[in-house]
N, C-alpha and C positions, 0 to 999 in steps of 0.2 A: 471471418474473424475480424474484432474490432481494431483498431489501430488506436495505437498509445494513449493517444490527441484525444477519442472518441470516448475512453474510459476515465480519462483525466474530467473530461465536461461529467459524466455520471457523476463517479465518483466523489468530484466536488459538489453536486448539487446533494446527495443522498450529505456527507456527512456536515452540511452547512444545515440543513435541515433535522441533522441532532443534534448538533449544537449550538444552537441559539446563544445559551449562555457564555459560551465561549467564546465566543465573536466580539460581546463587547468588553471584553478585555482587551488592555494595551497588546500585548502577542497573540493574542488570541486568531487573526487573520492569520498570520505565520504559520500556525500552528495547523489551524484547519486547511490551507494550501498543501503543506506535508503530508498532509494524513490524503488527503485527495491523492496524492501523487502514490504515497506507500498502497492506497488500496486501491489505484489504478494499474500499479505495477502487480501485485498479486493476481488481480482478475487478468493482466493477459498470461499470466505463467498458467494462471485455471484453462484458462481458453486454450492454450499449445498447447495443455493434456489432455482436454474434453475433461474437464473439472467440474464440479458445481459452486454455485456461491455458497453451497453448506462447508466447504472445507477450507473456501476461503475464509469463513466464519472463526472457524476452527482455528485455525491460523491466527487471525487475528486474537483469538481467547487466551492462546498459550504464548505468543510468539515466543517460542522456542528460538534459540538462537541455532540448534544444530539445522533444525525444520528451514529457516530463513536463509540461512546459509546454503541448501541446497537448493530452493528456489532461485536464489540467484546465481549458484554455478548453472542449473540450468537454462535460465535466460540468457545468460552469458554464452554457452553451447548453441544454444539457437541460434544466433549469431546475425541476426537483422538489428538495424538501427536501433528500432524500436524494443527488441529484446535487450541489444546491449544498454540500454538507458535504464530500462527497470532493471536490470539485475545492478545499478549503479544504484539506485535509490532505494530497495530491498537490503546494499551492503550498508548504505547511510543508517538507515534504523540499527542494524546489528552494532555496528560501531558506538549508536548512542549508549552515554553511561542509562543503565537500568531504569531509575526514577524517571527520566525524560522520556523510553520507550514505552512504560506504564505510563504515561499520563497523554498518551496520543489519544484520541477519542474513539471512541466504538461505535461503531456504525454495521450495520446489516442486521 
């Protein structure tokens, strides 16, 4: 299984490369950092279930707040460093007011 660090390097390369546009906005780095992280955090909760990137997909389409919220009690349950850090940045998105969750970028 990948560790945090390893799906953070993906993760960022995959949505820097859909968002072009967004990058040369003043936040726009901030933003595609985040979104690296939220779907680095995802892919290891996939990985500690034998998941695919299709539900991470999923996921990303609806973000459901009750869906994310379980993702991260169970990263939290996991209970390794690297689980407790995504299920931190998994609660970070739920917490965002709604307009700022929809405007993360989509990637996969």
């Amino acid at each position: 299984m990948d560790r945090l660090h390893q799906l953070f390097a993906r993760s960022l390369r995959e949505v820097e490369a859909h968002s072009s546009e967004l990058a040369e906005m003043e936040t726009g780095g901030a933003v595609i950092y985040e979104a690296g992280q939220f779907l680095a955090a995802l892919r290891l909760w996939a990985q500690s279930h034998y998941r695919s990137d299709q539900v991470v997909r999923e996921i990303l389409e609806t973000l459901d707040l009750v869906t994310l919220g379980v993702v991260a009690a169970e990263l939290r349950a996991a209970g390794s460093p690297d689980a407790r850090v995504a299920s931190g940045i998994v609660m970070t998105m739920v917490k965002l007011p709604t307009g700022q969750r929809l405007a993360s970028p989509r990637v996969l």
